[in-house]
N, C-alpha and C positions, 0 to 999 in steps of 0.2 A: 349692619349692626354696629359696626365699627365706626361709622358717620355717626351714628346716633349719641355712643357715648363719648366723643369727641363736643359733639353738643354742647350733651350734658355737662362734659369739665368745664368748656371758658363758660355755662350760665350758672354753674357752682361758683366759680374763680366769682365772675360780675358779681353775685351776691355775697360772696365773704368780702370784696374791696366795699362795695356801698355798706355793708355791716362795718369794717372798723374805720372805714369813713364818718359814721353814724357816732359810731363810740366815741369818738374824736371832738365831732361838735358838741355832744352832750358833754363831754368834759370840757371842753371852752366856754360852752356857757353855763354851766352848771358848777364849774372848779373855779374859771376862772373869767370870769362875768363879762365876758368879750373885751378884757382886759381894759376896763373901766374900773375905779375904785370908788364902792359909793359912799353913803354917810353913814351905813350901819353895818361897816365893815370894822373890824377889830372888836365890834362884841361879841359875847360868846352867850349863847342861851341854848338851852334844850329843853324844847316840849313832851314830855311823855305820859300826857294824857289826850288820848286820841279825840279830835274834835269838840279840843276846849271850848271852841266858840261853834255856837251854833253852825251843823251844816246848811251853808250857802254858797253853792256854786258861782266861788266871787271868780274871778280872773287869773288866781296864783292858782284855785284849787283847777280850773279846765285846765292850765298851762300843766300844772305836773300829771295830768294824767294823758294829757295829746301828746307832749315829749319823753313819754314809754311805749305809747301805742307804735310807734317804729322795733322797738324793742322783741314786741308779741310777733310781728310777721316776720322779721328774722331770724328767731328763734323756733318758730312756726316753719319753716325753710330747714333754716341749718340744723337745726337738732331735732328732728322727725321723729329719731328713735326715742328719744327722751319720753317719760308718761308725762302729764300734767302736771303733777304733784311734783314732779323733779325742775320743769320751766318754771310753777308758781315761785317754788325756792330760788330759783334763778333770778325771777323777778326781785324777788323780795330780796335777796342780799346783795346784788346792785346797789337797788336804791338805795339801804340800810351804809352802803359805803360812802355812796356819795353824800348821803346827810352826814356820816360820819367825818369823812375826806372836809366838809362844807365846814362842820366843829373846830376840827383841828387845825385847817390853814384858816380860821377866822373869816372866814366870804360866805355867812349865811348859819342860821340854826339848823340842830340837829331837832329835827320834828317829827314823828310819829304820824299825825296826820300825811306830810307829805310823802312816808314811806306807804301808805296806803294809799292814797290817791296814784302815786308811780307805779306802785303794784297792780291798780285796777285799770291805770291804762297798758300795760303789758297784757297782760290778761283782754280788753279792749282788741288789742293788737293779734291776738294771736287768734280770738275768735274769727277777727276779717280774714284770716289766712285763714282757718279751716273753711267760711263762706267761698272765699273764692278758691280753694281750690276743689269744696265741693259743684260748684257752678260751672268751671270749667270741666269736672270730670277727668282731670288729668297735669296731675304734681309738676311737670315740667311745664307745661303752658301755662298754670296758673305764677309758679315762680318766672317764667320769662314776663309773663305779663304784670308782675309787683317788680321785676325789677326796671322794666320800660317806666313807671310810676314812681319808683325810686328813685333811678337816675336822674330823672328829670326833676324831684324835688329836691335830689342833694345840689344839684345845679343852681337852680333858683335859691337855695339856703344858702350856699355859698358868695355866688352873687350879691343877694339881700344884706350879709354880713360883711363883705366887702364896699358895698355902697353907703353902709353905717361906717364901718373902720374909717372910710375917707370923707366922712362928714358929706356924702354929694343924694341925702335925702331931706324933706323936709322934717325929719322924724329928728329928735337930736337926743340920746342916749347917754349923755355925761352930766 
């Protein structure tokens, strides 16, 4: 019994470090645009009319909803006890910050749409976490097995951000 929750602390410990590991990149690229400055930075706008422009799943709208969907399975992990309605809150005033934070330091609009699209990829996220840890049948294997999935994609994110910071892809980002 004593093995067991031993375990359980370092695959708690491994999912809170890949969580503010997570929180970390989303604010580098989200706050601080992997420290690139583009051309429509220093204006300041705010949308708050939810899907001004017709809904079409262009590329900004799947992008802010796949970079929450990390959000949901974490959240889906670490805050178990939490009901839905207190994670959906969760979701929503995140993102609601980061459009805010996005305002304020001038690196992007505060937009309503995008608060909703970040919200429904949380939400995204957190349903995969209940699929798979109803599929597994068992909280701790399914968090060992999202965070085997984790690790290896903070890896590669890192990497991939790494290979852009030193200009060595054909991708060029400035």
């Amino acid at each position: 019994m004593k093995e067991q929750s031993k375990v359980n602390n370092v695959t708690n410990r491994l999912t809170t470090v890949l969580f503010i590991i997570y929180l970390i990149a989303i604010c580098w690229i989200l706050l601080f645009k992997l420290g690139v400055r583009f051309s429509y930075m220093g204006n300041r706008s705010v949308n708050l009319i939810p899907f001004r422009e017709p809904l079409i799943l262009n590329g900004e709208n799947i992008l802010n909803v796949v970079i929450f969907v990390p959000l949901g399975v974490y959240a889906g992990i670490l805050f178990e006890r939490w009901i839905f309605g207190k994670k959906l809150l969760f979701f929503f005033l995140l993102s609601s910050i980061v459009e805010g934070l996005q305002y304020i330091l001038r690196v992007g609009a505060f937009d309503v749409t995008d608060i909703i699209m970040n919200t429904l990829g949380g939400i995204f996220g957190w349903i995969i976490f209940k699929g798979l840890d109803k599929a597994f049948n068992n909280s701790i294997k399914a968090q060992k097995f999202i965070n085997i999935i984790a690790a290896t994609g903070t890896i590669l994110m890192i990497l991939l951000l790494v290979l852009l910071k030193m200009n060595m892809l054909p991708v060029k980002y400035q």
